[in-house]
C-alpha positions as YAML, in Angstrom:
chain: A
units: angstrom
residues:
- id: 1
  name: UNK
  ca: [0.00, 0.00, 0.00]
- id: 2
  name: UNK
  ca: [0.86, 3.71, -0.89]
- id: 3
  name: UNK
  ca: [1.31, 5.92, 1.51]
- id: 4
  name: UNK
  ca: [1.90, 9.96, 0.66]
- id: 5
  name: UNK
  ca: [2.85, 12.72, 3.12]
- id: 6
  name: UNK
  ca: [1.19, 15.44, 3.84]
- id: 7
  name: UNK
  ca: [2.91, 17.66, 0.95]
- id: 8
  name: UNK
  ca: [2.81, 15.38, -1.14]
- id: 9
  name: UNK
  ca: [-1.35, 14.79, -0.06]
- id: 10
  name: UNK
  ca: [-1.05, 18.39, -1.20]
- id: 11
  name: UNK
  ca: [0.37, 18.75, -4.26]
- id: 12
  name: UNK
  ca: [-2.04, 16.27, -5.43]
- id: 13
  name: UNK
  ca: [-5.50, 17.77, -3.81]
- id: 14
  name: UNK
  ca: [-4.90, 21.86, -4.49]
- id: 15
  name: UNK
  ca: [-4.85, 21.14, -8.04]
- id: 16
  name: UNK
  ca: [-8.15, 18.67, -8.10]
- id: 17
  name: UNK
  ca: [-10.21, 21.62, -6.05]
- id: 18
  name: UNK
  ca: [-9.05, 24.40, -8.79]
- id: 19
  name: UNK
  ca: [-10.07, 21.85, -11.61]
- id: 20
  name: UNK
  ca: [-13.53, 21.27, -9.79]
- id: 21
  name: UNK
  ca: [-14.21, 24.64, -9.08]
- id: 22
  name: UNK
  ca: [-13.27, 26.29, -12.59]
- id: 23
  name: UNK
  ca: [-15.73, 23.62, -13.89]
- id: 24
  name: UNK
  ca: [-18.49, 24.33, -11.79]
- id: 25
  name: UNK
  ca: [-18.14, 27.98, -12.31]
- id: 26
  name: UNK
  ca: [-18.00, 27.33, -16.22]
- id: 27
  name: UNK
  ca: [-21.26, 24.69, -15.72]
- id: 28
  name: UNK
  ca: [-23.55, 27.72, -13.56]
- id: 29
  name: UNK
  ca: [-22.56, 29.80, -16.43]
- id: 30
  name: UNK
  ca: [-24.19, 27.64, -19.16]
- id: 31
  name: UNK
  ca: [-26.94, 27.25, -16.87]
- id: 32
  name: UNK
  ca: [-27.92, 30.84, -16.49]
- id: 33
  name: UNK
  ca: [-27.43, 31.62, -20.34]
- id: 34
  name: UNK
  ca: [-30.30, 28.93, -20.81]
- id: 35
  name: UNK
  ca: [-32.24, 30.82, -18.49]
- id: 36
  name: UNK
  ca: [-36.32, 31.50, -19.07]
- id: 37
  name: UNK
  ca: [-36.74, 34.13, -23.00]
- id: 38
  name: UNK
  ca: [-38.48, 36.19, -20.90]
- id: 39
  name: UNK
  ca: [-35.83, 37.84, -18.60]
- id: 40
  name: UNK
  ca: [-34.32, 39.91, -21.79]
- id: 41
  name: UNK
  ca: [-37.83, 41.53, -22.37]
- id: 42
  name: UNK
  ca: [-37.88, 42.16, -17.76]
- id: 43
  name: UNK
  ca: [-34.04, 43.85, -18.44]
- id: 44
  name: UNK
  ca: [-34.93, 46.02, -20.84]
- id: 45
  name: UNK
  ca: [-38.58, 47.21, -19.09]
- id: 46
  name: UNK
  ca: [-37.24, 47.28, -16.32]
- id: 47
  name: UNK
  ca: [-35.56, 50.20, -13.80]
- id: 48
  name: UNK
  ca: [-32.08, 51.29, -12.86]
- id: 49
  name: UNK
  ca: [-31.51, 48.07, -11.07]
- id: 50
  name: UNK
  ca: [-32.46, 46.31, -13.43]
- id: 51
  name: UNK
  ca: [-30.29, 47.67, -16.63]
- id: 52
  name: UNK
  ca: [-27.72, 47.55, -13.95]
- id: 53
  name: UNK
  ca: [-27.96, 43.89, -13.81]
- id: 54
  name: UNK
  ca: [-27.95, 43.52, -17.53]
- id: 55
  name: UNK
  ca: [-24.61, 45.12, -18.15]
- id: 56
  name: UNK
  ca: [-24.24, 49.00, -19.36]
- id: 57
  name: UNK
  ca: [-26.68, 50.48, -21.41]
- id: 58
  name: UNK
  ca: [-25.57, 51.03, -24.84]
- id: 59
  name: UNK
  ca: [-24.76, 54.76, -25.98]
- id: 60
  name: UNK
  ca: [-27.42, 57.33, -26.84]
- id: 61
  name: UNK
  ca: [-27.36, 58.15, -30.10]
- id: 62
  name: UNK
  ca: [-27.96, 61.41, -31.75]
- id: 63
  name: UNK
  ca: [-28.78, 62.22, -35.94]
- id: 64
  name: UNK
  ca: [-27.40, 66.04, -36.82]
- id: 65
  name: UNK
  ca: [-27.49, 67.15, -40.90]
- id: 66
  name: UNK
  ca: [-24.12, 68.75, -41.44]
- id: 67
  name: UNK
  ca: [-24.42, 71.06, -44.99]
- id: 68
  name: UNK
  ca: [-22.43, 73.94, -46.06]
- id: 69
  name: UNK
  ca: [-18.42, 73.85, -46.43]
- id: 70
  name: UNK
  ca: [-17.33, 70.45, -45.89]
- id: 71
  name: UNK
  ca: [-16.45, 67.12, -47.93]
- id: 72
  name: UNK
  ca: [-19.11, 65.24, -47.66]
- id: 73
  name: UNK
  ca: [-22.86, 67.39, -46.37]
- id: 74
  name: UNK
  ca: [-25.52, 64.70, -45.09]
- id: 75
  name: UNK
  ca: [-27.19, 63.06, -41.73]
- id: 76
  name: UNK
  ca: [-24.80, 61.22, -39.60]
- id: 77
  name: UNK
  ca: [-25.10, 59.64, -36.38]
- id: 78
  name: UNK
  ca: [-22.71, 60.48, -33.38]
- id: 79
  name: UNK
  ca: [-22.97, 59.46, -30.02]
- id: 80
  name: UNK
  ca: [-24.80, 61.53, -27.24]
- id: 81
  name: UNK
  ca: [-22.37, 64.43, -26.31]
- id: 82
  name: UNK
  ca: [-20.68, 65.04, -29.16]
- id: 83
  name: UNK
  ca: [-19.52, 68.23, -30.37]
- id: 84
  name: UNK
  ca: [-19.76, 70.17, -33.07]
- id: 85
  name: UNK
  ca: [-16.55, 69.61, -34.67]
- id: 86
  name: UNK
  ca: [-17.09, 65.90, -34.24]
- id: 87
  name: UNK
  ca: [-19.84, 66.80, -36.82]
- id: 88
  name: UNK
  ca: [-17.53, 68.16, -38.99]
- id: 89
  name: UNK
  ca: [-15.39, 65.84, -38.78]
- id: 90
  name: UNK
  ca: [-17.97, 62.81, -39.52]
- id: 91
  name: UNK
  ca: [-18.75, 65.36, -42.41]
- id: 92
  name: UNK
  ca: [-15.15, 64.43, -44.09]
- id: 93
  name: UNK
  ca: [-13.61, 67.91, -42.70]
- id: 94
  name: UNK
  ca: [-14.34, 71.41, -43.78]
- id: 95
  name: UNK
  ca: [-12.95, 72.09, -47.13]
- id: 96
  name: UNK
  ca: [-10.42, 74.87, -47.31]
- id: 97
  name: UNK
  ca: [-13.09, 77.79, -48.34]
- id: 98
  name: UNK
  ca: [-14.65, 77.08, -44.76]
- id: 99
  name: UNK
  ca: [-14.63, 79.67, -42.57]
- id: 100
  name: UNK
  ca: [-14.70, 77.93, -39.51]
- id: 101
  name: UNK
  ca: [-14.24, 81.17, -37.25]
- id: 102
  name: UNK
  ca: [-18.14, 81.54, -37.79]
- id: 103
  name: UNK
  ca: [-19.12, 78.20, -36.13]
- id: 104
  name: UNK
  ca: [-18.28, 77.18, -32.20]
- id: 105
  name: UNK
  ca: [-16.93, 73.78, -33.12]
- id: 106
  name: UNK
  ca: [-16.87, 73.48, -29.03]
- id: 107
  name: UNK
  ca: [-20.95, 73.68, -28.89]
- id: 108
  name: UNK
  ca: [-22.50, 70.99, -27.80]
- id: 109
  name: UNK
  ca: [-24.94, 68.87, -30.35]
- id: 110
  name: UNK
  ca: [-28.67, 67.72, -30.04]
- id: 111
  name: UNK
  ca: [-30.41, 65.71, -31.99]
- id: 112
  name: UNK
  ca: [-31.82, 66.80, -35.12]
- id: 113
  name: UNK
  ca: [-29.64, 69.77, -35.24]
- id: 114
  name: UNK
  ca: [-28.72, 70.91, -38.63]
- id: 115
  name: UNK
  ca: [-24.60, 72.49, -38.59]
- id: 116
  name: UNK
  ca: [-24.03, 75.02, -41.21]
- id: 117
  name: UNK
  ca: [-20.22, 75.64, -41.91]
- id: 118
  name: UNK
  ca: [-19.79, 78.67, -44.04]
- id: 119
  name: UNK
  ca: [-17.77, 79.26, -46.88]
- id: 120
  name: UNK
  ca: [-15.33, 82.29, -45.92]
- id: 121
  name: UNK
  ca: [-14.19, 85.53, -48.99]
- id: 122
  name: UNK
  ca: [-14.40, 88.51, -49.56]
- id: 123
  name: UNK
  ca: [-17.04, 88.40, -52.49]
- id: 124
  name: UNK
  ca: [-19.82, 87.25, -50.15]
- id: 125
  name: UNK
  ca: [-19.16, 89.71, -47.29]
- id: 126
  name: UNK
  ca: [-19.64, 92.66, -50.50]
- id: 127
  name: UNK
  ca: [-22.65, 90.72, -51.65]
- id: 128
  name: UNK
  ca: [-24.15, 91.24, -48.30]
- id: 129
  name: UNK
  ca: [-23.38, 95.12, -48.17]
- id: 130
  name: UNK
  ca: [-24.67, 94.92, -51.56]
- id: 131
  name: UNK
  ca: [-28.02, 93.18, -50.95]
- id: 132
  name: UNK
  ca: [-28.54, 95.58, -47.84]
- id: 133
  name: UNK
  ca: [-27.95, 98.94, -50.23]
- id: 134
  name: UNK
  ca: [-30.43, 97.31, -52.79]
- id: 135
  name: UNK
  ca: [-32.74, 96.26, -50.08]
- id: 136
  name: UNK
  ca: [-32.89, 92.10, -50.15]
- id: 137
  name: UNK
  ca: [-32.77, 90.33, -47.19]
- id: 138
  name: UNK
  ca: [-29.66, 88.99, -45.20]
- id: 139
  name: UNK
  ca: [-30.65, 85.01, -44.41]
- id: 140
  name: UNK
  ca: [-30.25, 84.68, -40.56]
- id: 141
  name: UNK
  ca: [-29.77, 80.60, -41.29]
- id: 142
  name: UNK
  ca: [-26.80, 80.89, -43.68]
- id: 143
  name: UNK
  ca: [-25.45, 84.27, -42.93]
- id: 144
  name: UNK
  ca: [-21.47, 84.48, -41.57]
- id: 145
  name: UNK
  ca: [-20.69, 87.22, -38.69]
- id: 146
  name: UNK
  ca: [-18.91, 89.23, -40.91]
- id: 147
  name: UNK
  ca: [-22.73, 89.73, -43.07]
- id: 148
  name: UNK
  ca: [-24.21, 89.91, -39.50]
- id: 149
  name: UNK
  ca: [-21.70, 92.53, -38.04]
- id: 150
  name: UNK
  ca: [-22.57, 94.50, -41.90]
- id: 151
  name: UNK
  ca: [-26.44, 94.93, -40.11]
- id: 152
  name: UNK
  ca: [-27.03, 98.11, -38.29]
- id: 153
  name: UNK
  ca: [-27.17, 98.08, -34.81]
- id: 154
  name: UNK
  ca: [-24.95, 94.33, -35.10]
- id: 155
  name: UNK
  ca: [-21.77, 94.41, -33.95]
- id: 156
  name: UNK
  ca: [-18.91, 91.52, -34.52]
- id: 157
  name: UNK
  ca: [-19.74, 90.42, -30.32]
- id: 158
  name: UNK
  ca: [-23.49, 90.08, -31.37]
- id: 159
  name: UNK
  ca: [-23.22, 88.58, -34.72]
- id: 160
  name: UNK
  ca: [-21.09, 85.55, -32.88]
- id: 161
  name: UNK
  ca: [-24.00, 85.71, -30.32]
- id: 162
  name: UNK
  ca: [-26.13, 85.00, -33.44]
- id: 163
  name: UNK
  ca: [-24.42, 82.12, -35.27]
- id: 164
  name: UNK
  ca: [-23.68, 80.33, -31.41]
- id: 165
  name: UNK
  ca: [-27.51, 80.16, -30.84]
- id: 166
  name: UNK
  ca: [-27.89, 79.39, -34.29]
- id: 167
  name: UNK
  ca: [-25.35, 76.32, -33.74]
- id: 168
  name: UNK
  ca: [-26.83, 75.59, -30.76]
- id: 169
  name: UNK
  ca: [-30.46, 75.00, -31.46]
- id: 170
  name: UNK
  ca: [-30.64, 74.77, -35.04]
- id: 171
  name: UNK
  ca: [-32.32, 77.04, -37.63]
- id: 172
  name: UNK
  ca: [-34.24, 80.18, -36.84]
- id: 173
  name: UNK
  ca: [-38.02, 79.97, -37.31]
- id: 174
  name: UNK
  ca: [-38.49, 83.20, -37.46]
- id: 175
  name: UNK
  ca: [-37.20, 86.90, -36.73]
- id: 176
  name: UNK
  ca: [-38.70, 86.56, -33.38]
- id: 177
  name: UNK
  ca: [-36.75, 83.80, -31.87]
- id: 178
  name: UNK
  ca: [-33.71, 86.70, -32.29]
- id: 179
  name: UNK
  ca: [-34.57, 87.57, -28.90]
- id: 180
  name: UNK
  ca: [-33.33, 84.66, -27.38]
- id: 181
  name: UNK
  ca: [-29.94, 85.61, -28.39]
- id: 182
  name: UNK
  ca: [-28.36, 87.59, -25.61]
- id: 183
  name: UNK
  ca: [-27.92, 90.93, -26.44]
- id: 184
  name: UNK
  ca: [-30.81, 91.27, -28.34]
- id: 185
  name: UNK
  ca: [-34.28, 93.17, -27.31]
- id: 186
  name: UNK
  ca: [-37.63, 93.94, -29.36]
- id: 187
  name: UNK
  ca: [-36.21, 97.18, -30.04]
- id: 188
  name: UNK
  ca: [-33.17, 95.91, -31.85]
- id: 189
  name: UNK
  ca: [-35.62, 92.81, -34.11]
- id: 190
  name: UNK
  ca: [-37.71, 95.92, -34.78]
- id: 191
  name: UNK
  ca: [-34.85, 97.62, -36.65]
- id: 192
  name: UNK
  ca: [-33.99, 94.47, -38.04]
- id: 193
  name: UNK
  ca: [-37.30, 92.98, -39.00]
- id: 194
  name: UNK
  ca: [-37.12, 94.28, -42.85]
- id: 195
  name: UNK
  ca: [-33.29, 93.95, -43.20]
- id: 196
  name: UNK
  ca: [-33.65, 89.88, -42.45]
- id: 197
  name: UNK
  ca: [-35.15, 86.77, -42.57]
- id: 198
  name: UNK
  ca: [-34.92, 83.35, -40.87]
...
C-alpha cells in the first residue's frame, strides 16, 4: 500500500479543487445563459436596477445634418455628447473655403440639429453690403458674422452671439426667436425685421 505525506497529499489535492471549481463555475454559467426568454424583455422594461444587472446600457445616439463647407454634407449619427466639430469631422472635414471662425466647433450637439459651416471671402461679405444697399434680405440661417456685423445696430460680439444660438439649437423659425440671443431686445428685431429673414 501507498502511503503519501502530507505535501505530497497536497500537491495532489490543491490542483483537483481548482479543476472542480473552474468547472463548476463554467457549468452555472451555461446554466444561467439557458435561463427562461423572458428575462431579456424584464431587463430592458425594467428600472435602474435592473439595466444595472444587464450590463451597461448602450450609448445614446444622436442624428445632426451637417451642410455647407465640408467634404461630404448629409445626416450622420454620433454618439450623445458630441460636439460640433465631431460633426464636422464625420462630415469628411471642412474644405479649405470654410470659414470655420463663424461656427463654435466646441458647442454641444442635439439631436436633429442641422450644422451650417460657411464658406469664408471677400465676395460674399460685399454681396451682403450689396443686398442691404439694394434692399434684399440677409438670411439669418446661412449668414457668416462678418454679413451679421454688416447689419445696423450688429456688432462683430453680437453677430457671434447669433451664429452660437444658431449652432446651438438649429435654424431660426423666425425673426422673433432673435430675442433669445443675448444681447438682443424687441427694439433691436424691430430695426432688423425688414433687413432679415430666418
Amino acid at each position: 500500500m501507498i502511503t503519501l505525506s502530507r505535501a505530497q497529499l497536497a500537491l495532489v489535492l490543491v490542483p483537483l479543487v481548482v479543476l472542480l471549481t473552474v468547472a463548476g463555475s463554467r457549468l452555472s454559467g451555461v446554466g444561467a445563459s439557458r435561463g427562461p426568454a423572458s428575462a431579456t424583455p424584464l431587463a430592458r422594461v425594467g428600472g435602474a436596477a435592473a439595466a444595472g444587472a444587464a450590463g451597461p446600457a448602450p450609448a445614446a445616439r444622436l442624428v445632426v445634418h451637417v451642410v455647407g463647407a465640408v467634404r461630404r454634407a448629409g445626416l450622420f449619427r454620433l454618439r450623445d455628447g458630441a460636439r460640433v466639430a465631431d460633426a464636422v469631422a464625420r462630415a469628411g472635414g471642412a474644405t479649405r473655403h470654410a470659414d470655420l471662425a463663424a461656427v463654435n466647433l466646441a458647442a454641444p450637439l442635439v439631436d436633429g440639429q442641422q450644422v451650417v459651416v460657411p464658406k469664408r471671402g471677400p465676395p460674399e461679405a460685399a454681396g451682403t453690403a450689396g443686398a442691404l444697399a439694394s434692399g434684399s434680405k440677409v438670411s439669418l440661417a446661412a449668414a457668416t458674422v462678418e454679413q451679421l456685423d454688416e447689419l445696423p445696430g450688429i456688432g462683430p460680439v453680437t453677430a457671434q452671439k447669433i451664429v452660437d444660438w444658431r449652432t446651438t439649437h438649429g435654424p431660426f423659425g423666425s425673426v422673433e426667436d432673435l430675442d433669445d440671443v443675448p444681447g438682443i431686445g424687441p427694439a433691436k428685431i424691430e430695426q432688423l425685421r425688414d433687413l432679415v429673414t430666418p
